[in-house]
N, C-alpha and C positions, 0 to 999 in steps of 0.2 A: 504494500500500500504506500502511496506517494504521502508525501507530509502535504497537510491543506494550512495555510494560515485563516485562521476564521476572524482575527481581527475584533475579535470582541474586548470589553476594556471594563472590568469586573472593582470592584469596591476591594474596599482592606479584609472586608471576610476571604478573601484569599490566602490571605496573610493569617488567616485563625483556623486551624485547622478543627476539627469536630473531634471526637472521640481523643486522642491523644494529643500529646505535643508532637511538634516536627522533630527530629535528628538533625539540625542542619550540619553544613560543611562548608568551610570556606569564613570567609571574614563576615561578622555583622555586617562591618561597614559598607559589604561590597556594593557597587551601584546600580547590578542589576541581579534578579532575584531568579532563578530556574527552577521552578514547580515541576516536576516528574510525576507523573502517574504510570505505574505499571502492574503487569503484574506475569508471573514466570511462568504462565502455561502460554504467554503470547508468545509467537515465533516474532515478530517485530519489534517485542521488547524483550529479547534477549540478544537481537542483533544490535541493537540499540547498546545495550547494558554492553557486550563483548566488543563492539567494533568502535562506537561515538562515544560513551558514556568517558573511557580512561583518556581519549584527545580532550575532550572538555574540560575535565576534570584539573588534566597536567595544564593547559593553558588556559584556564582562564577560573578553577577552583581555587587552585595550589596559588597561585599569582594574586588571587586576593580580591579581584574582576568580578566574581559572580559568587553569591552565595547558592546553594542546591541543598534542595526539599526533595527529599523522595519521598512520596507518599506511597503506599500501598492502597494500591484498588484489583479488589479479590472476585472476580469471574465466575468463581465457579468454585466445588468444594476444594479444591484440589489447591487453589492460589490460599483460599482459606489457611487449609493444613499450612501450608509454608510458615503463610507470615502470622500464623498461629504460632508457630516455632520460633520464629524471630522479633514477634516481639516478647517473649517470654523469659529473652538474652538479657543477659547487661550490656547497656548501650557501647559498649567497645568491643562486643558481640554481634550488634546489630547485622554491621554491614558482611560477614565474614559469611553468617549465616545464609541470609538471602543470597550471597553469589555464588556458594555453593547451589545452589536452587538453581541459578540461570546457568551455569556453566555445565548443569549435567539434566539440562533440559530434555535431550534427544531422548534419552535414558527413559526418563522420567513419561515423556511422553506415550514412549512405545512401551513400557511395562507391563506387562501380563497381571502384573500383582502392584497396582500405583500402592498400595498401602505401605509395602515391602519394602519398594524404592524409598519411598519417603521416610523410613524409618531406616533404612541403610545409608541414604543423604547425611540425616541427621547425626546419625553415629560420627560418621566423618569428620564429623565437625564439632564431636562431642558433646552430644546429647544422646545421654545415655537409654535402653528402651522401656526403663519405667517411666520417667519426665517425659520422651514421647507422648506414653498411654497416658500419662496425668493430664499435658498441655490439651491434647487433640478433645481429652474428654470434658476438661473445662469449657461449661458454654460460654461464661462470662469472659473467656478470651475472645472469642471472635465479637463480642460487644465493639468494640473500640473501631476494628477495622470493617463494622458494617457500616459504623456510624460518618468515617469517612467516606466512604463509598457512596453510603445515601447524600452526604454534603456534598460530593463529588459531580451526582445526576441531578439531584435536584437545585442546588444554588448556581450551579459552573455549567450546568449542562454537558457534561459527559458523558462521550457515549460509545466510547471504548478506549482501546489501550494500543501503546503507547498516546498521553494527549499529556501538550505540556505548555507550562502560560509562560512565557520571557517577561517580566514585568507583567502585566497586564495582559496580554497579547497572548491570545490558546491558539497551538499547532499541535493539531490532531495527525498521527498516522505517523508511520516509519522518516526517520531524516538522517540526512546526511552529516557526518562531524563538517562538510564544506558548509550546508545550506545551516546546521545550527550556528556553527562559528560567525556568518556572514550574519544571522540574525543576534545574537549576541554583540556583535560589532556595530550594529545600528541602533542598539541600547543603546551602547558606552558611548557612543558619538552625541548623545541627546542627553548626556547625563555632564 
């Protein structure tokens, strides 16, 4: 899917996430703000997460340029399970956990036994299979990341994955680390 600019220009509830707080990255100060919504059963946003996410990140997180929000928006039970997982980490867990997810997406996808995988992912990364069965059986976990999901559709109008706001500004669909950079670039230039 091609990235769409939809050009819509959204209030500070952007900026307030529903159910949790954000994870951010990068400097407060930075002057322009990159919202993520994903979630790892998309094949888009794992291209996304492997191919764009670490050029962004190295030039324009690390450097201090763009602060990045990734939020979690869960599809289906399967993205549930994940980021049921990940948020259940200590946030210097967060991120470790979820890439494990995107990185052994194929896996995950074609698994005969998703439950299996997801509880072998988990190991990996050290969650052991009792917290497994504890977190997945906790309802009150998937509380938080429905809660954004519903702010997600209902205030932002979201309506699938990868969609991400630069500032203000929602770009729905697959992009390019060129055509994000180039949008990113047209922030800092206004700022």
């Amino acid at each position: 899917m091609a990235s769409t600019l939809v050009g819509q220009v959204f209030s500070q509830d952007l900026l307030s996430p529903a159910g949790r707080p954000d994870r951010p990255a990068g400097s407060a100060d930075a002057p322009v703000t990159l919202i993520e919504y994903s979630s790892p059963t998309c094949g888009h946003c794992v291209t996304y997460h492997r191919d764009v996410a670490p050029v962004i990140k190295a030039d324009y997180v690390d450097t201090g340029k763009v602060r990045l929000l990734f939020r979690p928006f869960a599809r289906n039970p399967v993205d549930a399970a994940i980021f049921m997982l990940a948020e259940a980490q200590p946030d210097a867990n967060y991120d470790r956990v979820v890439d494990a997810f995107y990185q052994r997406h194929e896996e995950l996808v074609s698994a005969p036994n998703v439950k299996a995988k997801l509880a072998e992912i988990a190991a990996s990364v050290g969650i052991e299979q009792a917290a497994f069965e504890a977190i997945l059986a906790d309802e009150g976990a998937f509380t938080p990341i429905q809660a954004l999901a519903t702010q997600a559709i209902e205030d932002f109008g979201l309506e699938g994955t990868p969609t991400f706001f630069v500032n203000d500004e929602k770009i729905v669909g697959g992009i390019s680390a060129t055509d994000m950079s180039a949008l990113i670039e047209a922030k800092l230039a206004t700022n």
